[in-house]
C-alpha positions as CSV (number, residue, x, y, z in Angstrom):
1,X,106.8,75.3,146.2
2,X,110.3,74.8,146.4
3,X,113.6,73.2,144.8
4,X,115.3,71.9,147.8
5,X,113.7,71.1,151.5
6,X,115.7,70.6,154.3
7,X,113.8,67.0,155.4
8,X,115.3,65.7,152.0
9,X,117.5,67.5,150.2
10,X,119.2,71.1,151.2
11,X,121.7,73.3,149.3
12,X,121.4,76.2,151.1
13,X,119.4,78.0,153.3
14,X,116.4,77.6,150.7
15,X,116.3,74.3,152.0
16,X,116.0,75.3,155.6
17,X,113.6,78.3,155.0
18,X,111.6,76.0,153.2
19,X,111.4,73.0,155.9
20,X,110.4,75.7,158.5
21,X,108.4,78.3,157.3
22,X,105.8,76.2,156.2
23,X,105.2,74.6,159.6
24,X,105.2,77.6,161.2
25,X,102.5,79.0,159.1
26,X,100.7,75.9,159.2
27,X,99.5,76.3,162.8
28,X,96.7,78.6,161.1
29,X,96.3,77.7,157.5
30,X,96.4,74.9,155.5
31,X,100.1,74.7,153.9
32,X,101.2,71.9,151.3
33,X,105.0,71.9,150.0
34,X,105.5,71.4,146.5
35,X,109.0,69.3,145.8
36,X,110.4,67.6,143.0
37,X,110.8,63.7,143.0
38,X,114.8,63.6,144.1
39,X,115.9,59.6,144.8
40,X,116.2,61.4,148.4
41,X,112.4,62.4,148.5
42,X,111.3,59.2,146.9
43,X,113.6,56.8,149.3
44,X,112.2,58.3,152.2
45,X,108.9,58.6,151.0
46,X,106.4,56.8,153.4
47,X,102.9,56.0,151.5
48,X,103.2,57.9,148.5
49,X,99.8,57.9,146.9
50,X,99.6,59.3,143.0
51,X,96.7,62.2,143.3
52,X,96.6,63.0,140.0
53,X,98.5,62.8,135.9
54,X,99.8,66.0,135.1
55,X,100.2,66.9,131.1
56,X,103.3,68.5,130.1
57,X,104.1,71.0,127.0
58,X,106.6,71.1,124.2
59,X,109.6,69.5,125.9
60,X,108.5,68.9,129.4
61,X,107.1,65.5,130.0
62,X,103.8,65.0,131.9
63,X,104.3,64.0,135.5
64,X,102.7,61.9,138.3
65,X,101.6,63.9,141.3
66,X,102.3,62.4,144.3
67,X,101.2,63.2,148.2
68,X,102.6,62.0,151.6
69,X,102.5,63.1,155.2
70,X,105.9,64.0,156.9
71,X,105.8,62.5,160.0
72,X,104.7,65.6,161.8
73,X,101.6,65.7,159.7
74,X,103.0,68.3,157.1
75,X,101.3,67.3,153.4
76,X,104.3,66.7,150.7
77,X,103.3,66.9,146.8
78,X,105.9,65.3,144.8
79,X,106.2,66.0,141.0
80,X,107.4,62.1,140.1
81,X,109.1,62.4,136.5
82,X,111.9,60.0,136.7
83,X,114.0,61.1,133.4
84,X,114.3,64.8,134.9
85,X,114.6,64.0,138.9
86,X,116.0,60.7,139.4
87,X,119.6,61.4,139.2
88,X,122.7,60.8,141.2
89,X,124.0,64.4,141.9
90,X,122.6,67.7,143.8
91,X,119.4,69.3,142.7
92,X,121.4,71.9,139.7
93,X,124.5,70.0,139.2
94,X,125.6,66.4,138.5
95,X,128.5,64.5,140.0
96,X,131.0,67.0,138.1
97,X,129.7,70.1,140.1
98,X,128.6,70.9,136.7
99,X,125.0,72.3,135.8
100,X,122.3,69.9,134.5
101,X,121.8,70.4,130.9
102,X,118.3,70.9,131.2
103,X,118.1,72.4,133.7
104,X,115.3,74.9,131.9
105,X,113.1,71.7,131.4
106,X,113.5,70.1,134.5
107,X,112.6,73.3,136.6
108,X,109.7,73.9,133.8
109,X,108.4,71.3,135.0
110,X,108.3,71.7,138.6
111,X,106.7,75.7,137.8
112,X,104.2,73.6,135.5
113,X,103.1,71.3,137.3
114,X,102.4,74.5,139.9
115,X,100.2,75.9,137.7
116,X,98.6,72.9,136.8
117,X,97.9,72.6,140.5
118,X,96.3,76.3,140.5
119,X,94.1,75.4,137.8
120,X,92.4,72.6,140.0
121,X,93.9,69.6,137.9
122,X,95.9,68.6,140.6
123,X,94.6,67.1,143.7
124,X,90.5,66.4,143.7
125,X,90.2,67.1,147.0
126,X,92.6,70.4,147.4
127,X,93.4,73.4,145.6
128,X,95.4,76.6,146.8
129,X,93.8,79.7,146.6
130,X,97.8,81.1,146.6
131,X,101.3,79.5,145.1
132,X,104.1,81.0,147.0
133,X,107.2,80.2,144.8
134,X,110.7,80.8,145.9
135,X,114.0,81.6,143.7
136,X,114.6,80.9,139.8
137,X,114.0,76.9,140.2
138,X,109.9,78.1,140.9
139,X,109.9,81.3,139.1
140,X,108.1,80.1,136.2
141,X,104.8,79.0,138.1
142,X,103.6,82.9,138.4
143,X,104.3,83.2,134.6
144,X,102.6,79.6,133.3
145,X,99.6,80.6,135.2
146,X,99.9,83.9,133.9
147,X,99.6,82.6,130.4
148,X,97.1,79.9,131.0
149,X,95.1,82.8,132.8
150,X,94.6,80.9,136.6
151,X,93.6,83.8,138.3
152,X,95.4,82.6,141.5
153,X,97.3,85.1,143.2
154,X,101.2,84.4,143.6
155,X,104.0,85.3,145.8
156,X,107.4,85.1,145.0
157,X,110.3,84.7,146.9
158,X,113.8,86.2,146.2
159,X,116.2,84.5,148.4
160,X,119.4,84.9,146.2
161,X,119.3,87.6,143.4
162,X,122.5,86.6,142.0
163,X,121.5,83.2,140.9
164,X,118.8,84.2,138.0
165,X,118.2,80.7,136.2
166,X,119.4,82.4,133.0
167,X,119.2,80.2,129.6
168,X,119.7,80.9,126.1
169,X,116.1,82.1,124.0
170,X,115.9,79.2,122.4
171,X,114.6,77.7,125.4
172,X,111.4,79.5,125.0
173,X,110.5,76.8,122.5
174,X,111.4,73.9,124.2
175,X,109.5,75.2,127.8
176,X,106.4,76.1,125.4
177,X,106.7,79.8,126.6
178,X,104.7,82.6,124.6
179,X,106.7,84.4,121.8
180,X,105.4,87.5,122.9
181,X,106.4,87.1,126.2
182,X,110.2,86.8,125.2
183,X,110.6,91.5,125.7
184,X,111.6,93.6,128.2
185,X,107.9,93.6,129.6
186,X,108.7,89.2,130.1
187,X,110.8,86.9,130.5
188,X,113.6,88.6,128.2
189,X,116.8,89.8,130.4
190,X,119.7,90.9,127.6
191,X,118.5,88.1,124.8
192,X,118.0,85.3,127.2
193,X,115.6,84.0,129.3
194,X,115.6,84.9,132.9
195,X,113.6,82.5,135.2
196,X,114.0,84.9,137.9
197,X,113.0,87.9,136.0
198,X,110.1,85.7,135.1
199,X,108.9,84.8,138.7
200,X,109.1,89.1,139.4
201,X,107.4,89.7,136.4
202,X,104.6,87.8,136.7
203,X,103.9,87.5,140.7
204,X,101.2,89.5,142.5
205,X,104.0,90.2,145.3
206,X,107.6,90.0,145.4
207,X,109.2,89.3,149.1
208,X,112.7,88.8,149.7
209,X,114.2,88.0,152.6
210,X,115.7,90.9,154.7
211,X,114.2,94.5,155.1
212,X,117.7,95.9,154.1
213,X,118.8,93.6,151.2
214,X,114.7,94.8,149.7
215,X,116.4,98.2,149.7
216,X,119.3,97.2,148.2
217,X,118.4,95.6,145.2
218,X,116.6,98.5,143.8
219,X,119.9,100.0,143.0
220,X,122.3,99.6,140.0
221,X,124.9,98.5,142.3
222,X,122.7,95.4,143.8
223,X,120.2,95.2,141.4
224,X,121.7,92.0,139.1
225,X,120.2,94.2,136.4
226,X,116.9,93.8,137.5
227,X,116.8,97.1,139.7
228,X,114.8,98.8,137.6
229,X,111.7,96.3,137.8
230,X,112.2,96.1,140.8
231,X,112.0,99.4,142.0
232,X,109.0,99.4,139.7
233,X,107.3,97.0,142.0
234,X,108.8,98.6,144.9
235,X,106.9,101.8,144.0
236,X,103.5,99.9,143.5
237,X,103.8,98.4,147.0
238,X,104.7,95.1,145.9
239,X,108.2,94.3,147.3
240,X,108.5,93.7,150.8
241,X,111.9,92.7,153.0
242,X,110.6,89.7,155.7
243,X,113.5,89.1,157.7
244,X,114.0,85.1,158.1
245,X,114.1,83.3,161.4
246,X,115.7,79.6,162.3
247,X,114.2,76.7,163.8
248,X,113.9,76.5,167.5
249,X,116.1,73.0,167.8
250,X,118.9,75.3,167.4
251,X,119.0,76.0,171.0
252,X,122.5,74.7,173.0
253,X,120.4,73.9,176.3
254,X,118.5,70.9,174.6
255,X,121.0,69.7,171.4
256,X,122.2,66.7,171.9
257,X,125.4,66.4,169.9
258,X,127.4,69.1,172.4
259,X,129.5,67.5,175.5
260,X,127.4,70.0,177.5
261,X,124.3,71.6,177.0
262,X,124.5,75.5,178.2
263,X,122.2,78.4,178.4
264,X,123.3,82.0,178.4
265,X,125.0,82.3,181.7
266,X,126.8,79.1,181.9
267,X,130.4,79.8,180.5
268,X,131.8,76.7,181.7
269,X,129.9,75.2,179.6
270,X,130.5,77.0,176.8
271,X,134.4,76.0,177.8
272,X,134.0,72.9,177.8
273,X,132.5,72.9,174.5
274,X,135.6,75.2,173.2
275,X,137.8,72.5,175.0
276,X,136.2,69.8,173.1
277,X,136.5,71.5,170.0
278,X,139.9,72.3,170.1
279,X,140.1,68.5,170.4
280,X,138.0,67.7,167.5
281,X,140.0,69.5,165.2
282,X,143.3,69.1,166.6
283,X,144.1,72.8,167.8
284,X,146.6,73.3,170.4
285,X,145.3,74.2,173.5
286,X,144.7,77.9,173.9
287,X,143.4,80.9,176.0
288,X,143.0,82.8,172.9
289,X,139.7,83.5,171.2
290,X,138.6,81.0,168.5
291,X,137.2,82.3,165.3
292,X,134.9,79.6,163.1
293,X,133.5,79.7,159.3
294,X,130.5,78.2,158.6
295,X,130.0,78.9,154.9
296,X,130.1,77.4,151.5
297,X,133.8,78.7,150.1
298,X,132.6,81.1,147.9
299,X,134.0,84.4,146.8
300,X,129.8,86.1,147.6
301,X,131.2,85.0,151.2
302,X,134.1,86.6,151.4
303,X,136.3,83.3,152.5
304,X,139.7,85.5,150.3
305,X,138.7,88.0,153.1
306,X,139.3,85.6,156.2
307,X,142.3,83.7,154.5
308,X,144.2,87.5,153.8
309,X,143.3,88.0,157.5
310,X,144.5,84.5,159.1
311,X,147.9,85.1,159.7
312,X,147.1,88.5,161.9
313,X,144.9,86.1,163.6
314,X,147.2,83.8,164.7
315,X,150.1,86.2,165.5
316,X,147.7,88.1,167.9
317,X,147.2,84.3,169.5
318,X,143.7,83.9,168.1
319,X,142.7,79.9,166.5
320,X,140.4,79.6,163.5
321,X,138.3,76.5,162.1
322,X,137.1,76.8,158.8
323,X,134.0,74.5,157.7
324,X,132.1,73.7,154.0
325,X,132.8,73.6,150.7
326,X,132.8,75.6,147.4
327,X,135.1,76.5,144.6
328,X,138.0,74.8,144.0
329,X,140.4,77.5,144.5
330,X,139.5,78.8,147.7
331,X,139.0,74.8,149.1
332,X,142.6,74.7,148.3
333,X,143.5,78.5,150.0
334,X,141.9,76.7,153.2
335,X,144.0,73.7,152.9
336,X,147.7,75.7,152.6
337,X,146.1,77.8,155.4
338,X,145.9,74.5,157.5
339,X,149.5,73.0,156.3
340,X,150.9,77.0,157.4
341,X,149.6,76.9,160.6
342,X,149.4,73.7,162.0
343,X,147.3,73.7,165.6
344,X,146.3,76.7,165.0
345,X,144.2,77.3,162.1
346,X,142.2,73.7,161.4
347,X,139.6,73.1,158.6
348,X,136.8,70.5,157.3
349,X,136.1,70.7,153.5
350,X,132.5,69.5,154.0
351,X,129.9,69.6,156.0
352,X,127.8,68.2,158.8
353,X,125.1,70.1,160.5
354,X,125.7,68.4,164.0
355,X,129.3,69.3,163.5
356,X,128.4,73.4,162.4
357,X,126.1,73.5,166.3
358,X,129.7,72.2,168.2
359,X,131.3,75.1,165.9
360,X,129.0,77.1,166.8
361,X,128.8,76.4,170.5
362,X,132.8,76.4,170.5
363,X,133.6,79.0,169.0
364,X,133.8,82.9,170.5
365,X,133.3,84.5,167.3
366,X,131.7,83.8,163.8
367,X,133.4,85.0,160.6
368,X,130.9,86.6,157.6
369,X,132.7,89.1,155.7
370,X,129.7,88.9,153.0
371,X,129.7,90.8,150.3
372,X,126.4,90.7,149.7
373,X,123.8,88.3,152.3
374,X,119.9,88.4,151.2
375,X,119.7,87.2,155.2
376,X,122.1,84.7,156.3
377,X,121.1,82.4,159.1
378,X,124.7,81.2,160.2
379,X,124.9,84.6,161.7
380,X,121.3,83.9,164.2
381,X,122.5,80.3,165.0
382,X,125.7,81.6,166.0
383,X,123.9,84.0,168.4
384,X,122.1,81.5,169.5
385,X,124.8,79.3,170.7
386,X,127.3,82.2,172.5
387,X,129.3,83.4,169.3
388,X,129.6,86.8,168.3
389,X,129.5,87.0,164.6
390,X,131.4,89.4,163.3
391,X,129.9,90.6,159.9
392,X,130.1,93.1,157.1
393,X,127.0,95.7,157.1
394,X,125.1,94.6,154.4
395,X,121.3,93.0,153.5
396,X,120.0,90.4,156.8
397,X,123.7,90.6,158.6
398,X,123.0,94.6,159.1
399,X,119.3,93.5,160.3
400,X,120.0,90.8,162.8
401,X,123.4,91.9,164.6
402,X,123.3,94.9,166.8
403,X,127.0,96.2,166.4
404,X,129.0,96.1,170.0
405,X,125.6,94.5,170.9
406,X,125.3,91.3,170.1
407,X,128.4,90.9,167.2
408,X,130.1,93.5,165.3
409,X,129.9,95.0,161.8
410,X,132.0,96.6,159.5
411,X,130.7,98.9,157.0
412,X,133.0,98.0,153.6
413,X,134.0,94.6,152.2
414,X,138.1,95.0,152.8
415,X,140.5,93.7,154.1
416,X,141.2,96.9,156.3
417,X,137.7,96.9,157.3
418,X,137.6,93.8,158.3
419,X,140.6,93.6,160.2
420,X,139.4,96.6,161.8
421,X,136.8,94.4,162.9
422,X,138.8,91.5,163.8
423,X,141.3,94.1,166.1
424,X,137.8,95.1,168.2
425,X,137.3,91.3,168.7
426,X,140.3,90.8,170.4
427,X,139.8,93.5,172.7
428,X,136.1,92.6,173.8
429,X,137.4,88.9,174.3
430,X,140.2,90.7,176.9
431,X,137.1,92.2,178.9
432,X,135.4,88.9,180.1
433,X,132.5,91.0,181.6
434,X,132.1,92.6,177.8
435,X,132.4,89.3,176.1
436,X,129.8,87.8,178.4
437,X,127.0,90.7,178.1
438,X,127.3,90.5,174.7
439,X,126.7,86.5,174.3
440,X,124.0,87.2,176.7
441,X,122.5,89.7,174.2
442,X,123.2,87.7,170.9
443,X,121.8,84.0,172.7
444,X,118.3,86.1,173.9
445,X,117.6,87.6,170.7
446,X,114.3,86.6,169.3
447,X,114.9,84.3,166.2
448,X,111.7,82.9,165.1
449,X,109.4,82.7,163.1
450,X,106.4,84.4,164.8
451,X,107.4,88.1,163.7
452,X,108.4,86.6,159.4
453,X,104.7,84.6,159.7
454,X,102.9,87.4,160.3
455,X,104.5,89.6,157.8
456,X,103.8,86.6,155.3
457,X,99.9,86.3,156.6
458,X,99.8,90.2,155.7
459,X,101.5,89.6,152.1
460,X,99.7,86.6,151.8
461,X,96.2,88.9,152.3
462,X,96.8,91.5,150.2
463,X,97.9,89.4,147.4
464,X,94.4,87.7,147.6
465,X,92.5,90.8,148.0
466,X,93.7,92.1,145.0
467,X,93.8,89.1,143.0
């Protein structure tokens, strides 16, 4: 189950973890998506059959459960509640960029209507024998069946510790949660209610998604101020780090949006897609590298990072193109960046997926100064398509980029660490036989799925053979 789904709706990289993994597993078992009813899921809908009423409790509603096929055959169950899903706005925020109200009740429902699945009131003719839920939006579905006692084991997915899904206690009432389970041994996180906590609680297994950021958040300094359950369920052998992979249509020899499809080798056509990029975005023409962002503007990505470092970029003759969108203030950093360095430094405050693959394929390097990256994927498409990401040492980044292998790392978030970084960059790109073994490297590396769906099938195993 899942709050966004990249066929419909995405936010993040949820939404494309979520579209993926599920048909990779589904070439041995038989995987069903759980989704809310978005306008975007319920426009593009095709035979959407009602399986089954679901009863609410306290303040969330009952629900219709709905079923349809995506084209490729993969089953979609839809929680159709048109007072909490039907709106104009993103999954969590409304039109403003500000958080839905009820939010708590909306999400409760989703996580109910999980549980009520579990219990075998959902579909007559299906019921899991495991609920995998992923981030706060789910996390209440181990926890409701918990209560309810559905002895149906659960795995949850941290894909983002920083965004808990915290709301005040006297949302307890109102999601018809358990007095009792409102203490330190629940759903209680510093007198409020922490979905997330609840989802870690309550799970038979916790995954997250690197084997590096796992170790990470068992300490005070990544923990949120969950590190000490955590480590709890570290020591019982229920945390595990699955590194994500990334859809094989990310591959620049077959996508169709690029002036010239290339495979590792052809650096004329990797030129021509830097010459047509240039173009796109209005850069002057250059035989300097070009560094790319593709990343929502958000401080967690370290965008102040690349802005403090753009005008050493362009004085040492480098080009950057900045992509996505965020907070405010760093949207309007970007822009003054732009207006400072006219055909040099070029931005889109947006985003457009075929747009990030020309990036990608364009560009020689990728910029993610994280500080902090459960995985990332930006960093593996960027492999993929010939540029080098250049990334700080830290949770899936450290995992999936070989330093002077296949990108480069820096060990601390700073500026002087990262211009450190930024210094070796231009000096690989002045050894064309350098630059070139490394794309060759970065576009080879295995990226799939096969290795993350067999780390899930062994979770997945020991969660029902102790359940």
């Amino acid at each position: 189950m899942t709050s966004e789904l990249a066929d419909f709706v995405k936010v993040g990289g949820l939404g494309d973890v979520s579209a993926v993994l599920p048909r990779a597993l589904r070439k041995r078992h038989d995987v069903r998506v759980l989704i809310p009813g978005y306008p975007q899921v319920l426009a593009r809908a095709k035979d959407l059959e009602i399986v089954a009423k679901l009863p609410g409790t306290a303040n969330i509603p009952g629900c219709d459960l709905a079923r349809f096929d995506t084209e490729d055959g993969m089953p979609i169950y839809v929680v159709v509640q048109r007072q909490l899903f039907e709106r104009d706005g993103s999954p969590y925020l409304d039109i403003h960029g500000q958080d839905w109200s009820d939010n708590d009740v909306r999400f409760g429902c989703l996580s109910l209507a999980a549980a009520e699945m579990a219990s075998g009131a959902g579909d007559p003719n299906w019921r899991p024998q495991l609920v995998h839920a992923n981030d706060w939006p789910t996390a209440l579905a181990p926890a409701y069946m918990a209560w309810r006692n559905v002895r149906i084991p659960t795995v949850f997915t941290i894909h983002n510790l920083a965004y808990q899904g915290l709301f005040p206690a006297s949302a307890l009432g109102r999601l018809g949660i358990p007095g009792e389970a409102f203490n330190v041994n629940g759903v209680e996180f510093f007198d409020q209610l922490s979905f997330l906590k609840a989802g870690i609680f309550y799970s038979s297994h916790v995954t997250t998604v690197s084997e590096t950021y796992a170790r990470e958040i068992v300490s005070p300094t990544s923990g949120c101020g969950l590190d000490g359950l955590l480590r709890t369920r570290a020591a019982e052998g229920r945390l595990t780090g699955i590194l994500n992979g990334i859809d094989e249509v990310w591959d620049p020899r077959f996508e169709p949006s690029l002036v010239r499809n290339f495979a590792s080798g052809d650096w004329a056509g990797k030129r021509q897609n830097a010459i047509a990029l240039r173009k796109h975005f209005r850069l002057a023409v250059s035989r300097g590298p070009l560094f790319a962002v593709v990343s929502r503007l958000v401080q967690q990505k370290g965008i102040d990072l690349v802005v403090e470092a753009a005008d050493e970029i362009v004085a040492a003759g480098g080009q950057l193109i900045i992509t996505g969108t965020g907070e405010r203030h760093l949207e309007h950093e970007v822009r003054e960046l732009v207006d400072r360095h006219p055909g040099q430094v070029a931005a889109h405050i947006g985003f457009d997926e075929c747009e990030a693959k020309n990036v990608y394929a364009g560009s020689d390097f990728l910029l993610m100064p994280s500080r902090f990256e459960p995985c990332g994927l930006s960093q593996m498409y960027a492999q993929k398509f010939g540029s080098l990401p250049i990334a700080h040492r830290v949770g899936g980044l450290a995992d999936s980029i070989q330093d002077g292998i296949n990108g480069l790392l820096f060990k601390t978030p700073s500026s002087a660490a990262f211009q450190g970084a930024l210094v070796r960059a231009f000096g690989i790109f002045g050894s064309k036989a350098r630059l070139n073994r490394m794309r060759t490297v970065a576009m080879q590396r295995a990226a799939g799925w096969r290795d993350a769906c067999e780390n899930y099938e062994s979770v997945y195993a020991r969660a029902v053979g102790n359940g």
